[in-house]
C-alpha positions as CSV (number, residue, x, y, z in Angstrom):
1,X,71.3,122.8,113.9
2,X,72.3,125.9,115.9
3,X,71.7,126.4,119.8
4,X,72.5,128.4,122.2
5,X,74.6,128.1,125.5
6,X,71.9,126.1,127.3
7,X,71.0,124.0,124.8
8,X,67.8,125.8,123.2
9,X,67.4,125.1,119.7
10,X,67.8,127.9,117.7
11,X,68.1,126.5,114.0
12,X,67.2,123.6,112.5
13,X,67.5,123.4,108.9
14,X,68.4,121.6,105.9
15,X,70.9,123.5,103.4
16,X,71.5,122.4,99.9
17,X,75.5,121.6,98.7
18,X,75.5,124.3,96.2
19,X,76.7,128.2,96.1
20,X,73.1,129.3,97.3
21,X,72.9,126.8,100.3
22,X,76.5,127.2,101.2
23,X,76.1,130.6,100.9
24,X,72.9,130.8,103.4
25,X,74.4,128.3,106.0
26,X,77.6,130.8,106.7
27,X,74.9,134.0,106.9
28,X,72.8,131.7,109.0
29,X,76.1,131.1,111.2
30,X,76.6,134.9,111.2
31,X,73.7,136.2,111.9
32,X,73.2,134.2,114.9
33,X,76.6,134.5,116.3
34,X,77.6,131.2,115.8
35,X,81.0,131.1,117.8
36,X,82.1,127.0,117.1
37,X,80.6,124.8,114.3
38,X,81.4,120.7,114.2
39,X,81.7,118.7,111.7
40,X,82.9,115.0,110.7
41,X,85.8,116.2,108.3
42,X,89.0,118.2,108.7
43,X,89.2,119.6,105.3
44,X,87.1,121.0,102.1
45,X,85.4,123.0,100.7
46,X,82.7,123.6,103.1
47,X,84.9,124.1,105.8
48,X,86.8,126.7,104.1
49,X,83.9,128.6,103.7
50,X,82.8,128.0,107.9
51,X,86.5,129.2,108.5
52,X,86.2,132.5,106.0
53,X,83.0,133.1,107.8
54,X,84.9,134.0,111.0
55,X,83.9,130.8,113.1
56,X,85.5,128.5,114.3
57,X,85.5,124.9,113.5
58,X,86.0,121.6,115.4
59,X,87.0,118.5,113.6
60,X,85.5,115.2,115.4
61,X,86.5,111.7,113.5
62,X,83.7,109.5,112.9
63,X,84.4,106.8,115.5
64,X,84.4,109.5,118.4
65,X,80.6,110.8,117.3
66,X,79.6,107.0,117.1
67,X,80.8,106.7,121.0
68,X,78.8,109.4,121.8
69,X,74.9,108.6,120.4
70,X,74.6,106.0,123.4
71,X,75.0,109.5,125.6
72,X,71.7,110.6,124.0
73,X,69.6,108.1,122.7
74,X,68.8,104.0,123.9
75,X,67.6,102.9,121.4
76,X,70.1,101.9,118.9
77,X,69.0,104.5,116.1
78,X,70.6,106.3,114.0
79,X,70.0,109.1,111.3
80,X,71.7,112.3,109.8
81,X,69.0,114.1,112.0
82,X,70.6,112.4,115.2
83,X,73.7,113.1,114.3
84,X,73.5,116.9,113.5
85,X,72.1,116.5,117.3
86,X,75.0,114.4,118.6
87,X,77.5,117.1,116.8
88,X,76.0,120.0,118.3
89,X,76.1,118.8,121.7
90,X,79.6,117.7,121.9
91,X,80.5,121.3,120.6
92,X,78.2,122.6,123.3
93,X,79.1,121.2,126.3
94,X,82.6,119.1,125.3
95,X,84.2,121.8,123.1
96,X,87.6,122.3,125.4
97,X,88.2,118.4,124.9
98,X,88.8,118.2,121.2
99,X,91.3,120.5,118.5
100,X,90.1,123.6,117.2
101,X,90.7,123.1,113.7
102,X,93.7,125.4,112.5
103,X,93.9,125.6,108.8
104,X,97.5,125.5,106.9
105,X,98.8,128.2,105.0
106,X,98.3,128.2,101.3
107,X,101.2,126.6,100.4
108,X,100.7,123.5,102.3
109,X,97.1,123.0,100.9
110,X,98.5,123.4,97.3
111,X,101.3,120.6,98.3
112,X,98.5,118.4,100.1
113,X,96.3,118.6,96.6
114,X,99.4,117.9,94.0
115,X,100.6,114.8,96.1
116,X,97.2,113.3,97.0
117,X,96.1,113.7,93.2
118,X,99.7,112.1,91.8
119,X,98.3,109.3,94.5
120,X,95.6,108.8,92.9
121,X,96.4,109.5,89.6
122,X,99.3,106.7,90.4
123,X,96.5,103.8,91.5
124,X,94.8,104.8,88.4
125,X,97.5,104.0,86.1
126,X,98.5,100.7,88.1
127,X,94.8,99.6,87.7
128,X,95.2,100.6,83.7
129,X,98.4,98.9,83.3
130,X,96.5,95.5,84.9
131,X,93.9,96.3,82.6
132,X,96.8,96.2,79.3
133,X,98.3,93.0,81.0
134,X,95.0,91.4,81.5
135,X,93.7,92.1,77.6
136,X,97.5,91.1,76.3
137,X,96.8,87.2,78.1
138,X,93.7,87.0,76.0
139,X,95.4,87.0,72.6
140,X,99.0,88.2,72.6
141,X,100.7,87.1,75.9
142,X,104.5,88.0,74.3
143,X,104.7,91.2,75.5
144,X,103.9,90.8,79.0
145,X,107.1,87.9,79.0
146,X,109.2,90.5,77.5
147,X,108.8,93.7,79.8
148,X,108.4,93.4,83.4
149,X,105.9,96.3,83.8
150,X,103.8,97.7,81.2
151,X,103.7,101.1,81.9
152,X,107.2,101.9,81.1
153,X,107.9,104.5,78.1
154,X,109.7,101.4,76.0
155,X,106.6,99.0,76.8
156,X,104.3,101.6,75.6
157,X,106.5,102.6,72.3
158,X,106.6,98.8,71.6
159,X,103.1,98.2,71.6
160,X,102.3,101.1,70.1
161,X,104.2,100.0,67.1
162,X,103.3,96.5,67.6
163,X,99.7,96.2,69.3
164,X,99.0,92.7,67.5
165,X,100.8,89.1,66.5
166,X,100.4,90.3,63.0
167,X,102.3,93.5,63.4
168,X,105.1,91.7,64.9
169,X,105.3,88.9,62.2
170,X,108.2,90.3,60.4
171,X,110.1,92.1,63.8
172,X,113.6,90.1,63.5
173,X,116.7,90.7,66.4
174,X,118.1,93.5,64.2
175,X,115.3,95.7,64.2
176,X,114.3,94.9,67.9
177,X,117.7,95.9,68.9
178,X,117.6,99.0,66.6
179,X,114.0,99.4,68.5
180,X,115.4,99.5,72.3
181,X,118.5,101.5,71.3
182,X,116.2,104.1,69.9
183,X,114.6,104.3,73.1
184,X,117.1,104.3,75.5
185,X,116.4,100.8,76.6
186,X,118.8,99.2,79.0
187,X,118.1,95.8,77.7
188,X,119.1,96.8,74.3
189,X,122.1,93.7,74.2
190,X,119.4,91.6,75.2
191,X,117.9,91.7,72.1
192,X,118.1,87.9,71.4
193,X,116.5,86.7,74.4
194,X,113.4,89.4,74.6
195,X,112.9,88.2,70.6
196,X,112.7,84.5,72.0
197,X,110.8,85.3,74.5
198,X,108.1,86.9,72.4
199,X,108.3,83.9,70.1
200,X,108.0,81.0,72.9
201,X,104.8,83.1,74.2
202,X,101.6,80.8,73.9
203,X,100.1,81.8,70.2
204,X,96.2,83.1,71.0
205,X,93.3,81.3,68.7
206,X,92.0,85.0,67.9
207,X,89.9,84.7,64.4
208,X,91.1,88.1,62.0
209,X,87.6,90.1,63.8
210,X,88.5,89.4,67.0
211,X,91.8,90.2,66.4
212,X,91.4,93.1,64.7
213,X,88.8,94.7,68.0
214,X,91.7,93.3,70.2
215,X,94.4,95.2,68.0
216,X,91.9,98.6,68.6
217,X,91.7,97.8,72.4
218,X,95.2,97.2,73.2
219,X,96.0,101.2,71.3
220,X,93.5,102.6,73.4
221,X,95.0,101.5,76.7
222,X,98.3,102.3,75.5
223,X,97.6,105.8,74.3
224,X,95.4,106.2,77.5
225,X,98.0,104.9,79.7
226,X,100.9,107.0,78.4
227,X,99.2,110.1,78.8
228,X,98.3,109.0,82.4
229,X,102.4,108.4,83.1
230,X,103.0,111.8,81.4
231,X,101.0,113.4,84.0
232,X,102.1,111.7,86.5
233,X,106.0,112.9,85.7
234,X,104.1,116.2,85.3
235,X,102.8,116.0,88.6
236,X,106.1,114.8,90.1
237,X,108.2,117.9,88.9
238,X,105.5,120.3,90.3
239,X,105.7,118.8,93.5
240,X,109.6,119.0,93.1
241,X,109.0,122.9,92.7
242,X,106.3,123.3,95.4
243,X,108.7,121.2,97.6
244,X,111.6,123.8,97.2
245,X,109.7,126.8,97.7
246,X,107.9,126.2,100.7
247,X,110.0,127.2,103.9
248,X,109.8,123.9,105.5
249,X,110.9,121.4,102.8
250,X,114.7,121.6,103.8
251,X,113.2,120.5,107.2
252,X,111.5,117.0,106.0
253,X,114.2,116.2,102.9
254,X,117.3,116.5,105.6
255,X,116.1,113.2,106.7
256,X,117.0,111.2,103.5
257,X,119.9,109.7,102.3
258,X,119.4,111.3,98.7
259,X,119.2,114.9,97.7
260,X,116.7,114.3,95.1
261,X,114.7,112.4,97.6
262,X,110.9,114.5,96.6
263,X,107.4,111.9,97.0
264,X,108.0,111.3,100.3
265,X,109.6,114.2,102.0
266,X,106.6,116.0,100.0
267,X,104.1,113.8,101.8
268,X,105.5,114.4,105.0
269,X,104.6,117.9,104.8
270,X,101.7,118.0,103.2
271,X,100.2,115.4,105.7
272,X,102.0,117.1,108.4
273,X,101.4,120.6,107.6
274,X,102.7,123.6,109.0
275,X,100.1,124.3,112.3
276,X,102.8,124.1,114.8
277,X,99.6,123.7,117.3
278,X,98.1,120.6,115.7
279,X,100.3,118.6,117.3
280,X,101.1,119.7,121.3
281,X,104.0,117.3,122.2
282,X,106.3,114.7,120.2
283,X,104.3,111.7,120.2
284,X,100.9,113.7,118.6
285,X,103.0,113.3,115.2
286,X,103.0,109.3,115.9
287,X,99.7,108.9,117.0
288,X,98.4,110.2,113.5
289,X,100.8,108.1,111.6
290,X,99.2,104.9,113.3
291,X,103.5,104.5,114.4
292,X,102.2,104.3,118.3
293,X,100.2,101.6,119.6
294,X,96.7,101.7,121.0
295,X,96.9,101.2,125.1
296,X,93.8,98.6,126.2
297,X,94.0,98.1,130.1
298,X,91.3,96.5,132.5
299,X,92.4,95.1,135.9
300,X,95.5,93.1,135.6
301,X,95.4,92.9,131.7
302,X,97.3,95.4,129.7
303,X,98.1,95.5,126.0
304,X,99.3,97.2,123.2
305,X,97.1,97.1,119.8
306,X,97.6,98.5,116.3
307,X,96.3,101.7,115.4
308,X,94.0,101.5,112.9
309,X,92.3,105.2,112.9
310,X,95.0,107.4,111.5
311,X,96.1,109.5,108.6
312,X,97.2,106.5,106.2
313,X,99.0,108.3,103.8
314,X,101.2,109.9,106.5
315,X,101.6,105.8,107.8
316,X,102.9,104.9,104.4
317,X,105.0,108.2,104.1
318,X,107.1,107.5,107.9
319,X,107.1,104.0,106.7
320,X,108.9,104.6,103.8
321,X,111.4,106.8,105.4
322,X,112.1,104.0,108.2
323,X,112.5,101.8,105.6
324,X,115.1,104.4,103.5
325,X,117.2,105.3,106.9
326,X,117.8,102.1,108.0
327,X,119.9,101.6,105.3
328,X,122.3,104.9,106.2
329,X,122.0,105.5,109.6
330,X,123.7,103.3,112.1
331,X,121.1,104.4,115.0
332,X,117.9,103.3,112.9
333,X,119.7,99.9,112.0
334,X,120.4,99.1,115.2
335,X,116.6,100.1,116.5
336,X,115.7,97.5,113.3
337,X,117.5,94.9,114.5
338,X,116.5,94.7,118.0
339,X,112.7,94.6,117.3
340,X,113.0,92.0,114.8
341,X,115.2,90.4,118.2
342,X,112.5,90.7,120.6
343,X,110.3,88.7,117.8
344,X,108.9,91.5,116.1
345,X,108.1,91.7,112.4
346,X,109.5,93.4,109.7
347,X,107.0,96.3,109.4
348,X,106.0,96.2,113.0
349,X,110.5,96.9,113.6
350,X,109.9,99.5,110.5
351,X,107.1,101.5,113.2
352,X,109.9,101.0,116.0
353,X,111.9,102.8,114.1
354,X,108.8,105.1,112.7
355,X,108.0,106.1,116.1
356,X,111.4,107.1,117.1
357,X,111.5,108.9,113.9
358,X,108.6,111.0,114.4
359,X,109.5,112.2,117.4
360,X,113.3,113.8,115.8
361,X,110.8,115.2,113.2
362,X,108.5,116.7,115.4
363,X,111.4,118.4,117.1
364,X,112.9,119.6,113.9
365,X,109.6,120.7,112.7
366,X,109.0,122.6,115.8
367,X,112.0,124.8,115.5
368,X,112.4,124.7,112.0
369,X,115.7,122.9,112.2
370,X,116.7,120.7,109.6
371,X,117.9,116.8,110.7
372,X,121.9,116.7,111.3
373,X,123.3,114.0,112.7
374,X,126.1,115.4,114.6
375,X,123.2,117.1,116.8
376,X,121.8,113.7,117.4
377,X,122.9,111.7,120.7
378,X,121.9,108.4,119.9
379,X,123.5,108.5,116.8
380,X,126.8,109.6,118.2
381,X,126.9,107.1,120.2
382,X,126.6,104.4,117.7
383,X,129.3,106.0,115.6
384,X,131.8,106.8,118.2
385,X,135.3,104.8,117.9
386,X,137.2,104.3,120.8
387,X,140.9,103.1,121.1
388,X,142.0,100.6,124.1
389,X,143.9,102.4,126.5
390,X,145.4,101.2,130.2
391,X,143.1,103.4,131.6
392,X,140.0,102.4,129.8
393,X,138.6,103.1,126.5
394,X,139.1,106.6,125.2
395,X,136.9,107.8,122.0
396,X,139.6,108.5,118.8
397,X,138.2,111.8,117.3
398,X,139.5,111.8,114.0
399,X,138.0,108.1,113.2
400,X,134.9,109.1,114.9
401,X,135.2,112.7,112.8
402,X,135.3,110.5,109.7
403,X,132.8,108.1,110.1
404,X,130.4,111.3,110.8
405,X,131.6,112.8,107.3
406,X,130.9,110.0,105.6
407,X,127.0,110.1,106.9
408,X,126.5,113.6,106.5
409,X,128.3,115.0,103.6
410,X,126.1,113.3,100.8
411,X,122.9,113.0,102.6
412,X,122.4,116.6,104.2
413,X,121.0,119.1,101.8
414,X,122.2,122.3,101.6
415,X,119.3,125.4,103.1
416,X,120.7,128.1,101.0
């Protein structure tokens, strides 16, 4: 639906998903000098094609076009017909209260794509694992006794080579421990107790058909599962590369303890982006991580609630790094351990510390400074030691000087 400054309809038209309809809706746009199109998603590729098209684009969540059909309708309704209404009237008349939509640079987007499909690629292979596990306690529940997870390269080798009770009939201590050597196995002086194990497993009741179809299944997982875990490592060293190349990775790794630190930091900036403008002042990076509360006032009554619409992957990414620095960083620690003082839980201390967090990040981002501790106040003054003296406390430099080499030196990455 098109219209113009005072609300005459212009367009109204249906325009299939394809190259032809796509194709017709941006010379549609063009032709009648379509200046701001809205739409319910930030990202894809219609939007792309809106944005290559010359116009500009505004970005409304779902919840904020539901608030608005009461403005224009009483009745309770609702269709896509409505809505197309309800979009084109908030970009008419309410345009200068919501973000133009900026896109990222190329490198960003290809980051964003590699680490949202190892995401998925990675609830994929935990649902195929439970799959294996789950067909294993039908007939041959030794296995799942012996290796903890079944998606790791000696679990896979093993039932490969043994898939059935039958192919394991003659498997003795020797040749298991000649097995987990082979593959690199850190249990491979356990090969006693994995043996027993495997032998004081329930036996199945499995007749020699259904054994035999069982046998077939369990190889098809395991062949299926092992080239999803190849991927996925696949996936993890091109992220690792894509990381390293883009000019704000040192930015978002300088914030963990290790060097080789990549998923997350990744995350970070690929969630994040690189728009500088997306996010106006230090608490916008918060908000969208779901690290700030939700502020519900009427009269006397004011509270804080959870946020529940936000960008979860970039909610699990800062709460992964909250949980990381905690364990380094004498500032974080201390924010830990007076939330979970007040009464707060453990994840509700971790966005304490999340919030706080975002807020260092945003200013790093900002000016494209990596995190370094001795530029951090609060920190400092956690770390400072100070010697008893008649005329108060002085601070003793080269203790303080120390304790600050000990944080930085292995956890700062070089930039060069």
């Amino acid at each position: 639906m098109i219209e113009d400054a005072a609300g005459e309809e212009l367009l109204a038209a249906t325009f299939a998903h394809d190259e032809t309809g796509i194709r017709g809706l941006c010379a549609a746009l063009v032709r009648h000098e379509v200046e701001l199109v809205a739409i319910e998603r930030p990202d894809g590729l219609l939007v792309d094609r809106i944005l290559d098209a010359g116009v500009r684009v505004v970005a409304l969540h779902p919840n904020q076009v539901a608030a608005s059909r009461d403005r224009f309708r009483a009745s309770g309704g609702k269709s896509d017909r409505f809505d197309r209404f309800v979009l084109c009237e908030l970009a008419r008349t309410d345009s200068h209260r919501f973000r133009v939509l900026d896109p990222d640079s190329d490198q960003t987007k290809a980051l964003r794509a590699l680490t949202r499909a190892r995401e998925d690629l990675v609830v994929a292979r935990v649902a195929m694992a439970n799959q294996l596990r789950a067909e294993l306690d039908r007939f041959w529940p030794g296995p799942v006794r012996m290796f903890s997870a079944m998606d790791t390269p000696v679990c896979l080798a093993f039932l490969a080579k043994y898939p059935s009770p039958q192919d394991a009939r003659a498997l003795g201590e020797k040749r298991l421990a000649a097995f987990l050597k082979a593959h690199r196995s850190t249990k491979a002086h356990a090969a006693s107790e994995l043996l027993a194990r495997l032998r004081d497993a329930p036996s199945g009741r499995a007749g020699e058909a259904e054994t035999a179809r069982r046998r077939s299944i369990v190889l098809g997982l395991v062949r299926t599962l092992s080239v999803m875990v190849e991927q996925i490592n696949q996936l993890e060293a091109e992220i690792a590369d894509a990381l390293d190349a883009h000019p704000d990775g040192p930015v978002f790794r300088s914030f963990f303890a290790s060097q080789t630190s990549v998923l997350c930091p990744a995350t970070l900036l690929a969630e994040i982006g690189d728009s500088r403008a997306r996010y106006p002042h230090r608490d916008a990076v918060a908000a969208q991580a779901g690290h700030a509360p939700v502020a519900v006032e009427s009269g006397k009554r004011k509270t804080a609630k959870f946020r529940w619409a936000c960008n979860h992957r970039l909610r699990n990414a800062l709460h992964t790094l909250a949980q990381s620095i905690r364990r380094w960083n004498p500032w974080a620690a201390d924010l830990y351990a007076q939330a979970r003082a007040r009464g707060h839980n453990h994840r509700r201390a971790l966005r304490t510390i999340g919030r706080s967090l975002s807020q260092i990040i945003w200013k790093c981002w900002q000016t494209h400074t990596p995190y370094d501790p001795k530029r951090h106040p609060a920190l400092q003054h956690h770390i400072t030691v100070t010697i008893p003296d008649p005329s108060g406390p002085r601070p003793d430099h080269a203790a303080t000087q120390r304790m600050m080499n000990s944080l930085t030196s292995p956890h700062i990455p070089t930039t060069a």
